[in-house]
C-alpha positions as CSV (number, residue, x, y, z in Angstrom):
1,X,-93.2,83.6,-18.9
2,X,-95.5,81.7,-16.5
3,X,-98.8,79.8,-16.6
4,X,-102.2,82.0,-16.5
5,X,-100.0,84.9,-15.6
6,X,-99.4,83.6,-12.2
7,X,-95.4,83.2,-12.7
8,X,-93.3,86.4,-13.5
9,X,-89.5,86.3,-13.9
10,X,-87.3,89.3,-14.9
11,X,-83.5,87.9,-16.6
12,X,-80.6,89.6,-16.5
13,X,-78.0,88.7,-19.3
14,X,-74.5,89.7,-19.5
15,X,-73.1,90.5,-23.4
16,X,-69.5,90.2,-22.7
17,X,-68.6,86.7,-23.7
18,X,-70.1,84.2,-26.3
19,X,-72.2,82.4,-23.2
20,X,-74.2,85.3,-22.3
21,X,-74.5,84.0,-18.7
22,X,-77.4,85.0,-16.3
23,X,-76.5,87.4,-13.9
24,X,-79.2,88.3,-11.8
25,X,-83.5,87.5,-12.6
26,X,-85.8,88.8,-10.3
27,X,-89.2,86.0,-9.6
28,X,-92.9,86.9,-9.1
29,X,-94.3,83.7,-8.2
30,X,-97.9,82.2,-6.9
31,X,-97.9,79.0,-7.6
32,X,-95.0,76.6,-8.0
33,X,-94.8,74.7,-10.9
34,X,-93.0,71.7,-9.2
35,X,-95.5,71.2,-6.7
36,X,-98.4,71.9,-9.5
37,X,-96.4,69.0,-11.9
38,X,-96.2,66.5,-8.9
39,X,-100.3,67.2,-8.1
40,X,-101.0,66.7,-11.0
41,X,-99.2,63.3,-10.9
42,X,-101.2,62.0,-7.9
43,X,-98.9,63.0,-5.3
44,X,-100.0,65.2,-1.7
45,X,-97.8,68.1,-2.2
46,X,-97.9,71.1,0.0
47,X,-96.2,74.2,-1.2
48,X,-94.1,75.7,0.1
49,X,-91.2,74.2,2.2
50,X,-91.1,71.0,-0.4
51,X,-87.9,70.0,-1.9
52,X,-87.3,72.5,-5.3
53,X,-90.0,74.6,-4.4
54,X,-90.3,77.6,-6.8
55,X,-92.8,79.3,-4.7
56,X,-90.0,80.3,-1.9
57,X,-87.0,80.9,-4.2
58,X,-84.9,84.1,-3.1
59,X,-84.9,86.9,-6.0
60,X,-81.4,87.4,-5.0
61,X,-80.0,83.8,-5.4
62,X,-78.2,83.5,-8.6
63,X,-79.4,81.3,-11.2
64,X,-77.8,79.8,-14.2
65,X,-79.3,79.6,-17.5
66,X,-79.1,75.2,-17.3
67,X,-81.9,75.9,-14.1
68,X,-84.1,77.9,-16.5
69,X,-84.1,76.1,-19.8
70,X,-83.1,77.9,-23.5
71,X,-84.9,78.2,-26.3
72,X,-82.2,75.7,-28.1
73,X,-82.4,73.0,-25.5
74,X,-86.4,73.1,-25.1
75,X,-85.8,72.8,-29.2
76,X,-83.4,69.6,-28.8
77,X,-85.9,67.6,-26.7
78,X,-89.1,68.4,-28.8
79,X,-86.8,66.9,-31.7
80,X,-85.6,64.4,-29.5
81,X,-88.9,63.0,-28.4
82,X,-90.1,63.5,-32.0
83,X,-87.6,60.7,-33.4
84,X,-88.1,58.3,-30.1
85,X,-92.1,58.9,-30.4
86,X,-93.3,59.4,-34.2
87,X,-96.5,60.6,-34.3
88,X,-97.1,57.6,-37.6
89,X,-96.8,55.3,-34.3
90,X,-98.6,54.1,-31.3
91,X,-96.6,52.7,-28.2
92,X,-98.9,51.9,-26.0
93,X,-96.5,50.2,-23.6
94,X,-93.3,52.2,-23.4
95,X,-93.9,55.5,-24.6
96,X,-92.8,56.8,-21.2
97,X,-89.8,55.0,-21.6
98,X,-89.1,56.2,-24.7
99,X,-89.4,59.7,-24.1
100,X,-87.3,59.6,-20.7
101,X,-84.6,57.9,-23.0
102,X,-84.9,60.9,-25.0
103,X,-84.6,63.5,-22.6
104,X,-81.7,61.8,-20.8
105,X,-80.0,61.3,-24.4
106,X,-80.3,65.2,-24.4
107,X,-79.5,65.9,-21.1
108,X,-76.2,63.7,-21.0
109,X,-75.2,63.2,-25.1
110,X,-75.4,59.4,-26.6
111,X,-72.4,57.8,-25.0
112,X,-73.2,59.1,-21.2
113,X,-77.2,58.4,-21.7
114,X,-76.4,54.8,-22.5
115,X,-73.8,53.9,-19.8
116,X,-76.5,55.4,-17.2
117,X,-78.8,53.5,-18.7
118,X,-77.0,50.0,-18.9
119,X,-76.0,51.2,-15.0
120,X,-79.7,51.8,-13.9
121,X,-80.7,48.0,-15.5
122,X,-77.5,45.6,-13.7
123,X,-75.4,46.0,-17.2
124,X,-72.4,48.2,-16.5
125,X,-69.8,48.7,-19.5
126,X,-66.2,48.1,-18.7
127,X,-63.5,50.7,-18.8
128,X,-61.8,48.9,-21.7
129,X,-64.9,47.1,-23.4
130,X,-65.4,47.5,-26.7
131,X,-68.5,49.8,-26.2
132,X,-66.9,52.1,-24.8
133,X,-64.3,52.8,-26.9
134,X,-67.1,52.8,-29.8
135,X,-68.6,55.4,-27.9
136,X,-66.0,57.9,-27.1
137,X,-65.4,57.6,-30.9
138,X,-68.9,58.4,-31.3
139,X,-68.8,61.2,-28.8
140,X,-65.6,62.8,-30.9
141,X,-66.7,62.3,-34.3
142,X,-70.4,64.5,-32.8
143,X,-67.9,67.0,-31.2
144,X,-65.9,67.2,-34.4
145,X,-69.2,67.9,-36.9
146,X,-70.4,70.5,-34.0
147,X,-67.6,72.7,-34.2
148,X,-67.2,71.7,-38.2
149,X,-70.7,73.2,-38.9
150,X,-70.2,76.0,-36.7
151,X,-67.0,77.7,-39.0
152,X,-67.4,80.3,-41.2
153,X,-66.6,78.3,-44.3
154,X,-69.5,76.1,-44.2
155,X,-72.2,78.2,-43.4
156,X,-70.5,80.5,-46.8
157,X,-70.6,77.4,-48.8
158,X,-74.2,76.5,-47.3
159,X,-75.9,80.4,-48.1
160,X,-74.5,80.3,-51.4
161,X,-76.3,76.6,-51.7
162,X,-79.2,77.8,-50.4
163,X,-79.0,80.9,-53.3
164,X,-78.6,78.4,-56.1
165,X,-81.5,76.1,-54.8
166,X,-83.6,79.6,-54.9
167,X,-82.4,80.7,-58.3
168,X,-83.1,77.2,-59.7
169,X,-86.3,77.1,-58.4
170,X,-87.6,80.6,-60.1
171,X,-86.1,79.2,-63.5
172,X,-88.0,76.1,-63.5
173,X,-90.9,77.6,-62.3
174,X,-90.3,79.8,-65.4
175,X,-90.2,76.9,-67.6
176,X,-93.0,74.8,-66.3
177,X,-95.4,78.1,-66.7
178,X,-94.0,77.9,-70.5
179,X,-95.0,74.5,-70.4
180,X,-98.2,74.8,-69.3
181,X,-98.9,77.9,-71.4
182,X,-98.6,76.0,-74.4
183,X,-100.6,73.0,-73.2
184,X,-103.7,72.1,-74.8
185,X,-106.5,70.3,-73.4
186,X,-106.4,66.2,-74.6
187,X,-104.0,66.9,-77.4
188,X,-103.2,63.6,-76.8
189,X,-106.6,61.5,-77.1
190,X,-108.0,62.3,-81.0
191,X,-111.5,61.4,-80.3
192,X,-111.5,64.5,-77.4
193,X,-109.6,67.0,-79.4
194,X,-112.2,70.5,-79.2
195,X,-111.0,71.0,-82.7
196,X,-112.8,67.6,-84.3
197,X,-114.4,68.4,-87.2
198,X,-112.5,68.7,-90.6
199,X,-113.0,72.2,-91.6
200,X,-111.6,73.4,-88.3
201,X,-109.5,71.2,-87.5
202,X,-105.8,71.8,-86.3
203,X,-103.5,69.7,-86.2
204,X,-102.1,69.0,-82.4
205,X,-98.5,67.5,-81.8
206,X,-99.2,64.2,-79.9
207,X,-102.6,63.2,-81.5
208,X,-101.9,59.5,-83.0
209,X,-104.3,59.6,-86.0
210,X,-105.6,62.6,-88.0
211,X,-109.3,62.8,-90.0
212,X,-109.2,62.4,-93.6
């Protein structure tokens, strides 16, 4: 992992519980990617010694697996930002709105992203308000369906849907090749039937008048 093989880092995992926490990594690193981001972005950054500075991190500080990112949450975001910023759209105004709403609605879930955000603008939610009751309802109900779709049942009932839409699939492939087998070019316009002239002529199912 790194960027033109400038960044190296070595992660231990631990398989003794479901989280499979990070228990030691070992970094490689000339050039921090903070400091590169914020150059990029017009800023006079000088590494190291500047605030989150990758370039001076200690190989023996431990690290959680929330500092480096997981394949599942990089995944969220890029879905995330895919349904705030369709690519059928142009927002030429806020699309950097957008896609900060977008990582802060991943970051913090709905209910949490939104009271930040109505906090940020001068528009704080009450304890008792009505939107916040919505929301922790909202919050539950998204707890609920996580766990739901994480038991054993459903994903039985969805691998034996997903083996009936596959067997479907070959039989009607079956039939449409049967179908197309016995298809014969414009057996429904008479005047274009190959067969045209009396002597040879077949008759076709579909042909609305026949030759004398």
């Amino acid at each position: 992992m790194g960027q033109n093989a400038s960044q190296v880092i070595g992660i231990a995992c631990e398989n003794e519980t479901d989280n499979h926490d990070i228990i030691g990594f070992h970094l490689v690193n000339k050039l921090c990617w903070v400091g590169a981001w914020l150059r990029g972005k017009g800023y006079d950054i000088e590494c190291p010694n500047h605030e989150y500075c990758t370039s001076n991190t200690n190989r023996h500080d431990p690290l959680s697996e929330k500092d480096l990112g997981n394949t599942n949450k990089c995944e969220s975001v890029n879905r995330t930002i895919s349904t705030y910023l369709p690519k059928n759209k142009n927002f030429s105004r806020n699309a950097l709105g957008r896609a900060s709403a977008a990582v802060l609605k991943v970051n913090n879930k709905r209910d949490v992203a939104l009271a930040k955000t109505l906090k940020a603008v001068g528009c704080g939610l009450g304890r008792k308000s009505r939107a916040v009751v919505a929301l922790k309802k909202i919050r539950k109900r998204e707890i609920y369906d996580c766990a739901y779709q994480k038991s054993l049942r459903v994903k039985l009932n969805r691998l034996k849907a997903r083996k009936k839409q596959a067997i479907d699939f070959l039989l009607n492939k079956r039939v449409r090749n049967r179908l197309i087998s016995g298809y014969k070019k414009h057996q429904l316009e008479p005047k274009l039937c190959q067969n045209s002239s009396p002597k040879e002529f077949v008759p076709q199912p579909g042909c609305s008048s026949w030759p004398d």
